[in-house]
C-alpha positions in Angstrom: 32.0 22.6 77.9 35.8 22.7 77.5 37.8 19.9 75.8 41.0 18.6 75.4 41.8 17.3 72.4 44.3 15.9 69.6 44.6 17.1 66.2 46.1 14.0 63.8 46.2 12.6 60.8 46.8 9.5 58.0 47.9 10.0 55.0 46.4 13.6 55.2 43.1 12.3 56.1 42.5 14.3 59.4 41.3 13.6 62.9 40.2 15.4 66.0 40.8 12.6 68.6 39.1 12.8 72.2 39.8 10.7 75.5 36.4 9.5 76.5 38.5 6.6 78.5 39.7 8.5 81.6 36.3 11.2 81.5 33.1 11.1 80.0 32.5 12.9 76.9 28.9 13.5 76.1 29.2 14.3 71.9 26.5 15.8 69.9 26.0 15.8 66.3 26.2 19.7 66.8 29.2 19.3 69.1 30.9 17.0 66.5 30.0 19.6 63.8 31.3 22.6 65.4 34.6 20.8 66.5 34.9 19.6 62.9 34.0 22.5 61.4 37.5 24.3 59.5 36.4 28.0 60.0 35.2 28.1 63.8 36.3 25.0 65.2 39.1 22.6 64.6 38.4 21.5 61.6 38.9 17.2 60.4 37.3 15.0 58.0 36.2 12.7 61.5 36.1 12.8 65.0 37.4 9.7 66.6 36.3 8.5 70.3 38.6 6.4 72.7 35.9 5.1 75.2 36.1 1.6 77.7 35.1 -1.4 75.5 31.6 -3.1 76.1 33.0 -6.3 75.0 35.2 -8.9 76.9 38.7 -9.9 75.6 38.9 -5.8 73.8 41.0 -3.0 74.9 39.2 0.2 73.9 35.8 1.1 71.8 36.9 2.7 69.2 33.7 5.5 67.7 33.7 7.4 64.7 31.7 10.6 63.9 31.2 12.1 60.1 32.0 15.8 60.1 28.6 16.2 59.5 27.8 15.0 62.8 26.5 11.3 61.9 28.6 8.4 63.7 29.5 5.8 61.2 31.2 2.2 61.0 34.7 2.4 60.3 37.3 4.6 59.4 40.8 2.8 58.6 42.9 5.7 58.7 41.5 6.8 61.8 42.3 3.7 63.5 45.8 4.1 62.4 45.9 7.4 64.9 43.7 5.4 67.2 46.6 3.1 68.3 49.6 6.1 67.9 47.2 8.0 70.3 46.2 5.3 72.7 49.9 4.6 72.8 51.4 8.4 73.0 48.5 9.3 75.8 49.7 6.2 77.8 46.7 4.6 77.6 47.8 1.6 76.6 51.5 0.5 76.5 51.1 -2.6 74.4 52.1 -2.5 70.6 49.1 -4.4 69.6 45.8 -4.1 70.3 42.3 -5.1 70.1 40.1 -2.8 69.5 35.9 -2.6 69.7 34.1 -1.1 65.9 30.2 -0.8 65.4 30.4 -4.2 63.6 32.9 -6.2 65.7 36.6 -6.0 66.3 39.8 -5.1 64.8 43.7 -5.2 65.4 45.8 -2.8 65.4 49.6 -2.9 65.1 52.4 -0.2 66.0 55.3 -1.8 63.6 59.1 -0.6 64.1 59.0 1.5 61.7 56.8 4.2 62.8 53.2 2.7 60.8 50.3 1.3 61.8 49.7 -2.1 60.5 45.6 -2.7 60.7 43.6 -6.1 60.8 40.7 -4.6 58.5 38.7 -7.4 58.4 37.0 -9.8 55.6 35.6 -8.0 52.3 32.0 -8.8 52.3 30.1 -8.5 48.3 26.6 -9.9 49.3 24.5 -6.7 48.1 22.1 -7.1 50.8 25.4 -7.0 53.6 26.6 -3.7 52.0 23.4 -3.2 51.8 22.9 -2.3 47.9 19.6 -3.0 46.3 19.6 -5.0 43.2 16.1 -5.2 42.8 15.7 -5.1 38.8 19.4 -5.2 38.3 21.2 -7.1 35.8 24.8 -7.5 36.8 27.8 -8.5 35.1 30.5 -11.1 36.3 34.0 -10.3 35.8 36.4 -12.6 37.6 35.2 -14.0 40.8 33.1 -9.8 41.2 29.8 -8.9 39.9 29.8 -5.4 38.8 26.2 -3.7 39.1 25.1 -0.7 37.1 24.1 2.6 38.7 23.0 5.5 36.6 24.4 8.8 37.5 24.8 12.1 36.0 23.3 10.5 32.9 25.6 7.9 32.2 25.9 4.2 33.3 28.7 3.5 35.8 29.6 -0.3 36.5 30.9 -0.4 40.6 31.6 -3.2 42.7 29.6 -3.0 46.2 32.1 -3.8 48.8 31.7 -3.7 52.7 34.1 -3.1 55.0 32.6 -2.5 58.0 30.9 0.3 56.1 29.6 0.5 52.4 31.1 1.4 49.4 30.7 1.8 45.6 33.9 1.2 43.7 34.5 1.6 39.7 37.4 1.9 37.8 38.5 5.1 35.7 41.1 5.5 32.8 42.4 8.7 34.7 41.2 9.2 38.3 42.3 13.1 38.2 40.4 14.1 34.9 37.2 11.8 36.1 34.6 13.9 37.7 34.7 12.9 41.4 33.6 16.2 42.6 30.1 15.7 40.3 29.5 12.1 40.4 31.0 11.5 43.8 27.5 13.4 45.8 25.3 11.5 43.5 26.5 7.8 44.4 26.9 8.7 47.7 23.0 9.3 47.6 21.8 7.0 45.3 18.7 5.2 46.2 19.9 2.0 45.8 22.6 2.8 49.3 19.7 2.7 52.1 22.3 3.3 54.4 24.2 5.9 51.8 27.7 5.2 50.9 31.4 5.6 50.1 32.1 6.7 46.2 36.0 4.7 45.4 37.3 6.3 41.8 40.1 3.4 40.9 42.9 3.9 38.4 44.8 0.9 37.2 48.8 1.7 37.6 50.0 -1.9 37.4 49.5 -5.1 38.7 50.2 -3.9 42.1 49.5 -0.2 41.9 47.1 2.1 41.5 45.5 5.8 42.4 42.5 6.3 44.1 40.3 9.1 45.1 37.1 8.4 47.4 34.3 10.7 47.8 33.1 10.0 51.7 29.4 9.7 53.1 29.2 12.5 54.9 32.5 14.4 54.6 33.1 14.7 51.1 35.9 14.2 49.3 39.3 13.2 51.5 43.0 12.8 50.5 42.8 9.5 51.8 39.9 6.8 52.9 41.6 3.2 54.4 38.8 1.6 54.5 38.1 3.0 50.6 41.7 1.6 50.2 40.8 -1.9 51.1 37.6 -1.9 49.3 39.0 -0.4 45.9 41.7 -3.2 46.3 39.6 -6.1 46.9 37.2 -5.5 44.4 40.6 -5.5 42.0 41.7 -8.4 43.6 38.3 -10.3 42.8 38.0 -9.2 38.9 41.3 -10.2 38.3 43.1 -7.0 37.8 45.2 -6.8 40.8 48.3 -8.9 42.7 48.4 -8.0 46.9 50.2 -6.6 48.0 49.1 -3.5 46.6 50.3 0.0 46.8 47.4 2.9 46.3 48.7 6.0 45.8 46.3 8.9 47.5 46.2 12.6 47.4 47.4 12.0 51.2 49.9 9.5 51.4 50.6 6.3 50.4 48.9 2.7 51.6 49.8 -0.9 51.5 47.0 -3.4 51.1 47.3 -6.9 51.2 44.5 -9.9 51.1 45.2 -13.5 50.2 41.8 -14.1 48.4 42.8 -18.3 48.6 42.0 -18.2 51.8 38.5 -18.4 52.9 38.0 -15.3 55.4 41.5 -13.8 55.2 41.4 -10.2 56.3 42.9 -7.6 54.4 45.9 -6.0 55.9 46.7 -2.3 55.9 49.9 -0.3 56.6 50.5 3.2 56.7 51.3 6.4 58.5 49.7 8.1 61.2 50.9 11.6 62.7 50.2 14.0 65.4 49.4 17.4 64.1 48.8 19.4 67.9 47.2 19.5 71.3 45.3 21.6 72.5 41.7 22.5 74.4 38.2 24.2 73.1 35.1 25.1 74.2 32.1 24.1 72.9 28.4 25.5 73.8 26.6 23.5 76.8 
């Protein structure tokens, strides 16, 4: 089977992006492994689908695949090079659009500047939502956040468990570059209290409205950026009282801006950053 495709990225967190609008695309988990594969394929962190929507009212279905083959919730960067690509392809011609995710809808802007401005949705913190298990956990409230304790490597780390769209584990670190991400990061991401397995967010406090984060995926590894990480790490701030929106987090990738207004009830969190198209270009994959 040959396939055209579109190498991107956002904030160095890297996409191969395929048209399942205008043909059908029929994606395995060992398709979406070999294309995503950085040796004998492509190589990207995800595989993003454009496919009709199922829904009324929504422009496109927007699908997200793991590298390691599993499709997953959300991926905010990735929707960031959803819309440049929908737009670029002529797809679409509209700067705004609505767009369909595993777990509802989302919109996406393309701003004058050149980024993508992304409706991410409410944070949700009900453990059984995320889903965590707390069954036999004593949590700790700090702010309006309860912060659960997961043992890992050893030691006791305190995370908030945020969804959005798609799970994740967040903690703060005195120094996100000297923390071990690379050990703890596979552990969490496994723990038996994620039934659905989950996103690892390694916070450093900068300031008020700043701050460096590293995220250890479920099911790609570690990334030099994760939006929807992003918005989790920066909500969970947000909620113990540590951080002001708008907030800039500073990635290995790039740089995003997050913003929530946690006064309103069921504000989304807003995300702005780049998106770039790396190449073109066709491959064929086994039948």
């Amino acid at each position: 089977m040959k396939l055209k495709f579109t190498k991107m990225h956002g904030a160095g967190n890297d996409f191969v992006v395929l048209d399942g609008y205008t043909q059908p695309v029929n994606l395995t988990p060992e398709r979406v492994r070999a294309l995503a594969d950085r040796h004998f394929g492509v190589g990207a962190d995800q595989l993003l689908l454009v496919e009709k929507p199922t829904l009324e009212g929504v422009d496109f279905r927007y699908r997200i695949f793991n590298c390691d083959g599993g499709e997953v919730e959300h991926c905010g960067n990735g929707a960031r090079c959803f819309v440049k690509f929908v737009r670029d392809t002529g797809l679409t011609d509209k700067r705004s659009v609505r767009v369909q995710v595993q777990n509802g809808t989302i919109t996406l802007t393309m701003q004058e500047n050149g980024e993508v401005l992304v409706d991410m949705g409410t944070p949700v913190f009900d453990p059984e939502r995320v889903p965590f298990a707390t069954k036999g956990l004593e949590g700790r409230g700090e702010g309006a956040d309860t912060l659960w304790p997961l043992e890992v490597n050893g030691a006791t780390r305190w995370i908030s468990a945020v969804s959005m769209g798609n799970p994740h584990a967040v903690q703060v670190v005195d120094d996100v570059e000297d923390f071990p991400v690379l050990t703890d990061g596979p552990v969490i991401e496994r723990h038996a209290r994620f039934p659905q397995r989950v996103n690892a967010g390694f916070m450093q406090i900068v300031g008020r409205s700043e701050i460096k984060l590293r995220v250890y995926e479920r099911g790609a590894g570690e990334t030099l950026a994760c939006g929807t990480g992003a918005c989790a790490a920066v909500a969970a701030g947000i909620r113990r009282g540590l951080l002001d929106a708008p907030v800039l987090v500073h990635t290995h990738g790039g740089k995003l801006t997050i913003s929530w207004d946690i006064t309103q009830d069921g504000a989304p969190l807003l995300m702005a950053g780049p998106a770039a198209t790396v190449f073109e270009g066709e491959i064929e994959l086994a039948d």
